[in-house]
C-alpha positions in Angstrom: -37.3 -53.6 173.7 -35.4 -50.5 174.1 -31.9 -50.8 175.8 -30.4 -48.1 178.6 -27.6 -47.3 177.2 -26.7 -44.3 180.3 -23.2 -44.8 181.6 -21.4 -43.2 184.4 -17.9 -41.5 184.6 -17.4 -41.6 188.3 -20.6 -39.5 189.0 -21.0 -37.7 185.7 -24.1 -39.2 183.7 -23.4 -39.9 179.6 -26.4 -40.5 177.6 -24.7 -43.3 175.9 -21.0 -45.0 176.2 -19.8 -43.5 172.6 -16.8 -41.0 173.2 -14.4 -39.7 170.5 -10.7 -40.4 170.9 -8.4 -37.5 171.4 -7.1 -35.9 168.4 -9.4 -37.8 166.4 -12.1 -35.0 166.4 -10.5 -31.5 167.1 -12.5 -29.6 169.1 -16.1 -30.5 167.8 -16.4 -28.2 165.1 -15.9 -29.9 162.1 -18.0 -33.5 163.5 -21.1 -31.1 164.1 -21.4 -30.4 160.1 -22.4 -33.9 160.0 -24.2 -34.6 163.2 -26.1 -32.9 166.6 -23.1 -33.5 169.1 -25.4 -34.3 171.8 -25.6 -37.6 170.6 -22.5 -38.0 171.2 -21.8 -39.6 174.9 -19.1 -37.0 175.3 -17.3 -35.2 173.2 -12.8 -35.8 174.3 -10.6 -32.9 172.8 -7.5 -32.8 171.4 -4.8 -32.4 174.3 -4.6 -29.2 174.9 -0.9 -27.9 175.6 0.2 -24.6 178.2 1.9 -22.7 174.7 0.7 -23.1 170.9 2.4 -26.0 169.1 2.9 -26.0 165.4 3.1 -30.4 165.8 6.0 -32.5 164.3 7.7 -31.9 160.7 5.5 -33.9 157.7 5.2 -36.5 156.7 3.4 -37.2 159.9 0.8 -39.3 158.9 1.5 -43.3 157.1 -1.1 -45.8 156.5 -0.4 -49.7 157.5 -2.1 -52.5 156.0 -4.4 -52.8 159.2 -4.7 -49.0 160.4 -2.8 -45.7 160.7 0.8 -44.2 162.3 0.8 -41.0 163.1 3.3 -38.3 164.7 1.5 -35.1 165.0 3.3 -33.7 167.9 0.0 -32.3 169.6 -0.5 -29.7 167.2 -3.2 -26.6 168.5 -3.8 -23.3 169.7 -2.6 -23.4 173.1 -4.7 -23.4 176.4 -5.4 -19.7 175.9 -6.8 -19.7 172.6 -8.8 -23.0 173.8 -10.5 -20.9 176.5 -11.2 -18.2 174.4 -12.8 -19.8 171.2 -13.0 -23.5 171.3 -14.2 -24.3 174.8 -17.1 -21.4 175.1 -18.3 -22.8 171.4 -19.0 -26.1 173.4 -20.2 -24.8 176.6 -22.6 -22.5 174.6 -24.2 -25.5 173.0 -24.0 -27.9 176.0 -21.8 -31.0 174.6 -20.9 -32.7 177.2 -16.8 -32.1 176.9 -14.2 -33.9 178.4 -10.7 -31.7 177.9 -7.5 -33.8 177.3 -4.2 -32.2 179.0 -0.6 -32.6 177.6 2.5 -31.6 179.6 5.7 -31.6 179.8 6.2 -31.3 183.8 4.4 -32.1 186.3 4.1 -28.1 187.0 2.7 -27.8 183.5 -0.4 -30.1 184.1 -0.9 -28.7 187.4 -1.0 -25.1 185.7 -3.2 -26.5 182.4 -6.0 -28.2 185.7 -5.9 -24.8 187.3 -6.3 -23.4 184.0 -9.3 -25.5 183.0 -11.0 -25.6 186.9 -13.3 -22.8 186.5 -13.9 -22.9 183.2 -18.0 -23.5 182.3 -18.2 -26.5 180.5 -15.9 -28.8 181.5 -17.4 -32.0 181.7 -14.4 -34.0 182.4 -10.2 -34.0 182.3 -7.8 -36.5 180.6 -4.9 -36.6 181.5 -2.5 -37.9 178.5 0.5 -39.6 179.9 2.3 -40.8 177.0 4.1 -37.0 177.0 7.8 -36.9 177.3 8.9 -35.3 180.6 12.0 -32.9 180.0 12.8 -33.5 183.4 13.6 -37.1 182.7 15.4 -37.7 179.8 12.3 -37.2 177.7 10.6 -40.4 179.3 7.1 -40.6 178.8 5.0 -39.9 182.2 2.6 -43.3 181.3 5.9 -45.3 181.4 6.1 -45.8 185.3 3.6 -45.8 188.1 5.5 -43.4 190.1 5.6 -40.8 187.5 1.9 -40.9 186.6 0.9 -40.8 189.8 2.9 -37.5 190.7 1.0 -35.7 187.3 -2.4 -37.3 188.5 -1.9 -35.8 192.2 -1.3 -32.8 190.6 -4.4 -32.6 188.7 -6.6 -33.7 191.0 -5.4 -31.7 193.4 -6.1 -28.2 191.6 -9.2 -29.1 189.7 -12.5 -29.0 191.0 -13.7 -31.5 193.0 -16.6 -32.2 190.9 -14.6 -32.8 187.9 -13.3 -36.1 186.9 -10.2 -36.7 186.3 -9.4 -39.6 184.2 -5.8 -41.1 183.7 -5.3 -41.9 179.9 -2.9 -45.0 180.1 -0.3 -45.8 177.1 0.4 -50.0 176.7 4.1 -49.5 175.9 4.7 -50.6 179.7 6.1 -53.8 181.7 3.0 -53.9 183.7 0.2 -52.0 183.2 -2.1 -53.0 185.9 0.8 -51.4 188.6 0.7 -48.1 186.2 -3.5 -47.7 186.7 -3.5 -48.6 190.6 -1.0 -46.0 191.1 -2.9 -43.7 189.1 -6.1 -44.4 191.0 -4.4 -44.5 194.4 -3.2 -41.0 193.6 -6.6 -39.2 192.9 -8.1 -40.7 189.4 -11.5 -40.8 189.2 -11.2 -42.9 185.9 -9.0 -44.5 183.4 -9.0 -44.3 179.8 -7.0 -47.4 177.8 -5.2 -47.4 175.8 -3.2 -44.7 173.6 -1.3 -45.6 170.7 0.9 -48.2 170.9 4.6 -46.9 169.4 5.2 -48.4 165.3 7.3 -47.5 162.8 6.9 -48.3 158.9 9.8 -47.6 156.1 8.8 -46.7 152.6 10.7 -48.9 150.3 10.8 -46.4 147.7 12.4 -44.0 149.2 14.2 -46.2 151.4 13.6 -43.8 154.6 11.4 -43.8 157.5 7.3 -43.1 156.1 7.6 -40.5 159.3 9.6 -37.7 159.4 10.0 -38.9 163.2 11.2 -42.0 162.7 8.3 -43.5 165.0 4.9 -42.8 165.5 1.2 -43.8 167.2 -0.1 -47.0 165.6 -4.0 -46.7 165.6 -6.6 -48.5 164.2 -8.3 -52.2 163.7 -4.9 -53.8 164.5 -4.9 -52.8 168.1 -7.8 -53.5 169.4 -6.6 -57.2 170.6 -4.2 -55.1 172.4 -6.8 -52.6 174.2 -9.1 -55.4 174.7 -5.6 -57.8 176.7 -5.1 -54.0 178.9 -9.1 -52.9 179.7 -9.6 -56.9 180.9 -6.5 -56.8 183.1 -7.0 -53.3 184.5 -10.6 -54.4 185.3 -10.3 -57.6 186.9 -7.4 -55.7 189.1 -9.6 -52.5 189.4 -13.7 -53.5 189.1 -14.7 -50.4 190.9 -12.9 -48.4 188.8 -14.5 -46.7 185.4 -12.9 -47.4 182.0 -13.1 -45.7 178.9 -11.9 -48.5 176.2 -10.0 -46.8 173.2 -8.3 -48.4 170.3 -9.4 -49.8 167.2 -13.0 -49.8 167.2 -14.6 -49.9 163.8 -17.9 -51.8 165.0 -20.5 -51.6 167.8 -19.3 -55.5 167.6 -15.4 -54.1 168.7 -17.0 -51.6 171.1 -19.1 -54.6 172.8 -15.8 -56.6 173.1 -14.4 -53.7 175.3 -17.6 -53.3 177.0 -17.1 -57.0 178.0 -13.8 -57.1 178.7 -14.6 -53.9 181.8 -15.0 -50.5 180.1 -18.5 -49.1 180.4 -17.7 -46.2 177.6 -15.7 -47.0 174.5 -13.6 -44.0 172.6 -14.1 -44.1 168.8 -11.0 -42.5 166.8 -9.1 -43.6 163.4 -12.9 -44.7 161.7 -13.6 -40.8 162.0 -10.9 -40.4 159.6 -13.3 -42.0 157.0 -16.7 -42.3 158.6 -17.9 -38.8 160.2 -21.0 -40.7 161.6 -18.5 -43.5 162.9 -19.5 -42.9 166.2 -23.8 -43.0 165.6 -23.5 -45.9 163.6 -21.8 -47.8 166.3 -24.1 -46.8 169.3 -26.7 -48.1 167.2 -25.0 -51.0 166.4 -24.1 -51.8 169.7 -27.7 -51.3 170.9 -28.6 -53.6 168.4 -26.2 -56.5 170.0 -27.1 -55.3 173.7 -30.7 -55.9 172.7 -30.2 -59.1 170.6 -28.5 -61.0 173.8 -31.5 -59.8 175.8 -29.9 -57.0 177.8 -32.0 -54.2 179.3 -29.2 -52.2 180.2 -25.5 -51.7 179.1 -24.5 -51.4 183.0 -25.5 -55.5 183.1 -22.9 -56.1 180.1 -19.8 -54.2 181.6 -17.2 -56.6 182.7 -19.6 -59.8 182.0 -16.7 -61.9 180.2 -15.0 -61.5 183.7 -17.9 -63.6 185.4 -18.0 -67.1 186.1 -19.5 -69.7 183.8 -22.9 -70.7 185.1 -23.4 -66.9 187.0 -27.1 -66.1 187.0 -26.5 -63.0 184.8 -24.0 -64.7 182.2 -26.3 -67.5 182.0 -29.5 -65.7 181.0 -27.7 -64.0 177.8 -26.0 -67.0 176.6 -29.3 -69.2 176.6 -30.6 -65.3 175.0 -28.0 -66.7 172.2 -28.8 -69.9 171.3 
């Protein structure tokens, strides 16, 4: 029995559910030595800034015993240099591409939206919100509902109206349920949950912080409890609303957790790092549980942890278990 594995971002059709995470896969370039992107459900950028960054100072990068901390500083070419080389490459070949956004006003996403609104290709916009805003003491934009819903507004209301825009939602906040209605309430077609948690490390060798920054984005296998606790809540608040679940998937048995908990796509970042076909292997592997439990379609699996014990749907697949 084959399984439909199509998923919808607001009205945009993906083949399957399997994203990669921002910053996890460039631009594309270097995944496709390994594999045809188009198997790819969609392929998520790095963010892409107004000016060229050179990122933070090294080290940048520290492993933990259960994933990765990193504080790149949203190292790339700039939005110009994106819509010169990197964007037409994907266009050219038809990957589905959704284009992450990083700012540091609200004015600088709203220029980056009307940047990216014409441009052929475009599949999709995140909008990261874990960015400091200069005009606010350098507080991040994802840290209060207010504040993401001004940058959201100003996306949605440049980019083209058949262009989702999809709020990417940090869990560093008091309530993040409050932070995603906000977002949605101000124009988001979609969320995407969660970004890197903040960590630190300190190499006792050298007796210093591991980062050059002190602090960095904590990744990997140990937070996906965490993303799985934020996707359930925003869901049960928000069940209309898509979800892209990011953060520590290793396993189509991680992704399925998400897809329970709400999210009907599931980003796949840190196991790129050291599994190219990370994201194949776990579509396949998801299938594989979809079609064990007896589901025809991923749509029927979205959010099913949320129903009722005894609900005609949840029923059928938990007899499909025994």
């Amino acid at each position: 029995m084959s399984v439909d594995m199509r998923t919808f971002l607001a009205h945009v059709e993906l083949a399957n559910p399997i994203t990669t995470a921002a910053g996890c896969a460039a631009s594309g370039r270097e995944l496709a030595q390994f594999f045809d992107l188009h198997r790819l459900g969609a392929l998520v950028t790095r963010s892409i800034t107004m000016a060229p960054r050179a990122g933070r100072p090294t080290p940048r990068m520290a492993e933990t015993p259960a994933g990765l901390l990193n504080a790149v500083g949203l190292q790339g070419p700039g939005v110009d240099a994106f819509l010169e080389r990197e964007l037409p490459w994907l266009a050219q070949r038809g990957i589905k591409t959704i284009v992450s956004i990083g700012g540091g006003t609200v004015a600088e996403y709203a220029a980056l939206a009307r940047r990216l609104s014409d441009a052929p290709g475009v599949t999709g916009v995140e909008v990261n919100l874990s960015c400091p805003n200069i005009e606010d003491r350098g507080r991040v934009f994802a840290r209060e509902g207010s504040a993401a819903a001004e940058v959201i507004a100003s996306v949605r209301s440049v980019m083209r109206y058949d262009v989702p825009v999809i709020a990417k939602l940090a869990p560093d906040v008091a309530d993040i349920v409050a932070v995603a209605r906000a977002c949605v309430d101000a124009g988001a077609d979609a969320l995407s949950m969660i970004n890197n948690p903040l960590g630190m490390s300190i190499d006792t060798v050298t007796l210093k912080p591991a980062l050059a920054a002190v602090t960095g984005g904590l990744s990997g296998p140990a937070i996906l409890p965490l993303a799985v606790r934020c996707v359930w809540q925003v869901h049960a608040a928000l069940p209309g609303t898509p979800i892209i679940g990011v953060g520590g998937v290793l396993s189509g048995a991680d992704a399925f957790q998400l897809v329970l908990a709400g999210a009907c796509a599931v980003g796949v970042g840190t196991a790129l790092f050291h599994d190219p076909y990370a994201c194949l292997r776990i579509e396949r592997e998801l299938e594989d549980l979809l079609r064990a439990r007896g589901f025809q379609r991923l749509a029927d699996a979205v959010g099913l942890a949320h129903r009722p014990p005894g609900s005609p749907l949840r029923h059928q697949h938990e007899e499909s278990s025994l």
